[in-house]
Residue frames as qw, qx, qy, qz and C-alpha x, y, z in Angstrom:
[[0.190, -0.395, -0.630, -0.642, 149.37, 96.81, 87.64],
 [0.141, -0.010, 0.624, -0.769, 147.53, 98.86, 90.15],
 [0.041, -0.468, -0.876, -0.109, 143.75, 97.63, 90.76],
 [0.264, -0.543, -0.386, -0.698, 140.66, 100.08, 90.66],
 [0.144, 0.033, 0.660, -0.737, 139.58, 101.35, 93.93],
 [0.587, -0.013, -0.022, -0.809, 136.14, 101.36, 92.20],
 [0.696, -0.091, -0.708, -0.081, 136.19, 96.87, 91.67],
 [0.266, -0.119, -0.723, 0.627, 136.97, 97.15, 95.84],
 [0.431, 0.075, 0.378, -0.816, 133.73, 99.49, 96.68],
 [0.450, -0.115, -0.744, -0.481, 131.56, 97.04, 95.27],
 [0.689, -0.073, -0.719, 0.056, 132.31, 95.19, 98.04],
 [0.046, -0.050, -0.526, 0.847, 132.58, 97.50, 101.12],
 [0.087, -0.762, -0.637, 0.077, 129.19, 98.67, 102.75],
 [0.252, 0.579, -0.006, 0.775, 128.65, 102.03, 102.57],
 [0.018, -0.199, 0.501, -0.842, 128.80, 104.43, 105.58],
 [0.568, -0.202, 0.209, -0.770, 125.06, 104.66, 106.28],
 [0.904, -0.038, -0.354, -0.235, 124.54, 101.05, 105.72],
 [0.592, 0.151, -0.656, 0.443, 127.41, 100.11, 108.34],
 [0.213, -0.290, 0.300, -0.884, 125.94, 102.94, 111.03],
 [0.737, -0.201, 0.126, -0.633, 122.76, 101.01, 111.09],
 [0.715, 0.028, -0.697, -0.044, 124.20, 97.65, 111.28],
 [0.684, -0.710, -0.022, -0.168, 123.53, 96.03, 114.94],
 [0.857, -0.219, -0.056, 0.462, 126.75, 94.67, 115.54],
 [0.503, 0.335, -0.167, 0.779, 128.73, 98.18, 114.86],
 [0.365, -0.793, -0.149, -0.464, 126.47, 100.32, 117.20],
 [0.844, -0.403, -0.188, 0.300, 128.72, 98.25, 119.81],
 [0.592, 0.194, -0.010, 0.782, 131.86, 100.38, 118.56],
 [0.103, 0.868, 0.300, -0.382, 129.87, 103.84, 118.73],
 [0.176, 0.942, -0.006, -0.285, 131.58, 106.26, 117.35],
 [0.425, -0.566, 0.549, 0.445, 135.02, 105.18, 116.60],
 [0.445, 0.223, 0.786, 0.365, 133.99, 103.05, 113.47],
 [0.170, 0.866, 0.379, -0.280, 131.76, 106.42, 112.39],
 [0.109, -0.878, 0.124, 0.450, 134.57, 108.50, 111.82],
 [0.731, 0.629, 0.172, -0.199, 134.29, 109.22, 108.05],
 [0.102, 0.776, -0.615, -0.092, 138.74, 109.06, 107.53],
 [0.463, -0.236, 0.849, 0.091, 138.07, 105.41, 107.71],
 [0.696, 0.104, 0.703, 0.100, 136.55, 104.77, 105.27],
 [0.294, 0.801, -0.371, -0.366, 138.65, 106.43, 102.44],
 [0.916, -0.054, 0.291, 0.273, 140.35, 104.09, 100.24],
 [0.438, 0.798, -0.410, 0.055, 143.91, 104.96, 99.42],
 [0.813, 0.228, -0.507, 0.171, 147.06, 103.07, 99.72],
 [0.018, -0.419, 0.564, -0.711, 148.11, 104.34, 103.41],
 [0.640, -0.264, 0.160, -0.704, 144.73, 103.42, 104.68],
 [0.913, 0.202, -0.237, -0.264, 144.78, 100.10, 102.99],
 [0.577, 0.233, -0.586, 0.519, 148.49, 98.78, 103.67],
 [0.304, -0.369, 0.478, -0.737, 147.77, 100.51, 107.64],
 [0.757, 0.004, -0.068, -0.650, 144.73, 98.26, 107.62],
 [0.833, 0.267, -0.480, -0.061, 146.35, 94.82, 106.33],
 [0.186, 0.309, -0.749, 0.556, 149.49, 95.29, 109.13],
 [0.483, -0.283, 0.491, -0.667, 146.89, 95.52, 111.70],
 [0.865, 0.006, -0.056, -0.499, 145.02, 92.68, 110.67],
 [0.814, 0.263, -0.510, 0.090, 148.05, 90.54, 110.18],
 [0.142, 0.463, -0.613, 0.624, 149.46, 91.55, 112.93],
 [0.607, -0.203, 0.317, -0.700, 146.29, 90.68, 115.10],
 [0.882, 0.227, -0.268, -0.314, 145.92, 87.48, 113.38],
 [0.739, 0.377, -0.521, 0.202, 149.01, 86.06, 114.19],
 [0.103, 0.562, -0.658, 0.491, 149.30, 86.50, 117.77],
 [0.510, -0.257, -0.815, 0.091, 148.74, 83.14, 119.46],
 [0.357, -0.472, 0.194, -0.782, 146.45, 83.67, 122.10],
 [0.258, -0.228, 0.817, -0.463, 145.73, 81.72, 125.64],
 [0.751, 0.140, 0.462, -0.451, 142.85, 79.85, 123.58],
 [0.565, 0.652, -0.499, -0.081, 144.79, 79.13, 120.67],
 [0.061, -0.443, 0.850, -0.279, 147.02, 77.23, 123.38],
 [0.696, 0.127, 0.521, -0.478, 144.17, 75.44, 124.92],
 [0.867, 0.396, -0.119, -0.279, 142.47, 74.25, 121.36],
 [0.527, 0.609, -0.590, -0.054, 145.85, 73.13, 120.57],
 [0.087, -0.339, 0.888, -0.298, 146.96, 71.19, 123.23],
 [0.738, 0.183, 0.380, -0.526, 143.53, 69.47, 123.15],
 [0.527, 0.683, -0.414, -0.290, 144.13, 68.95, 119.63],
 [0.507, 0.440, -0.733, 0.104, 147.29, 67.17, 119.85],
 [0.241, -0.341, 0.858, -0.300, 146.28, 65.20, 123.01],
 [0.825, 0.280, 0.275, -0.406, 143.22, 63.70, 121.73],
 [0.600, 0.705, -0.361, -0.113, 144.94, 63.03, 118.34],
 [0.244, 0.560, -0.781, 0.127, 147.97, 61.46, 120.06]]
C-alpha cells in the first residue's frame, strides 16, 4: 500500500522556508540545490541508507560515553 507523497509534505519545510533558516546558511549552497528536495522513491530510500548508515557507526565518543557508562554502573 504505497503512502501519499502529499501526507509527507505536510511535514517537510518548504525550500524558501529552509534557505532562511539560521542553522542551514552553515551548509551554503549544497542543501539549496532544488534535486533535493524532490520526493520520489530513489531520493527517499538514497536518503534513509545514508542516515542509517551514519547512525550506526560507533564513533570515538560513543566509546568514551560508554565506557563511562559501564564503569560508573559497575
Amino acid at each position: 500500500m504505497p503512502v501519499p507523497k502529499k501526507y509527507f509534505r505536510k511535514f517537510l519545510p518548504s525550500h524558501e522556508a529552509f534557505k532562511q533558516s539560521r542553522w542551514a546558511r552553515w551548509f551554503g549552497g549544497w542543501l539549496h540545490h532544488p534535486n533535493l528536495w524532490h520526493l520520489n522513491r530513489h531520493s527517499v530510500s538514497g536518503g534513509v541508507a545514508i542516515g542509517l548508515f551514519t547512525g550506526l557507526i560507533p564513533t570515538a565518543a560513543n566509546d568514551r560515553r560508554s565506557f563511562a557508562g559501564s564503569a560508573v554502573t559497575r
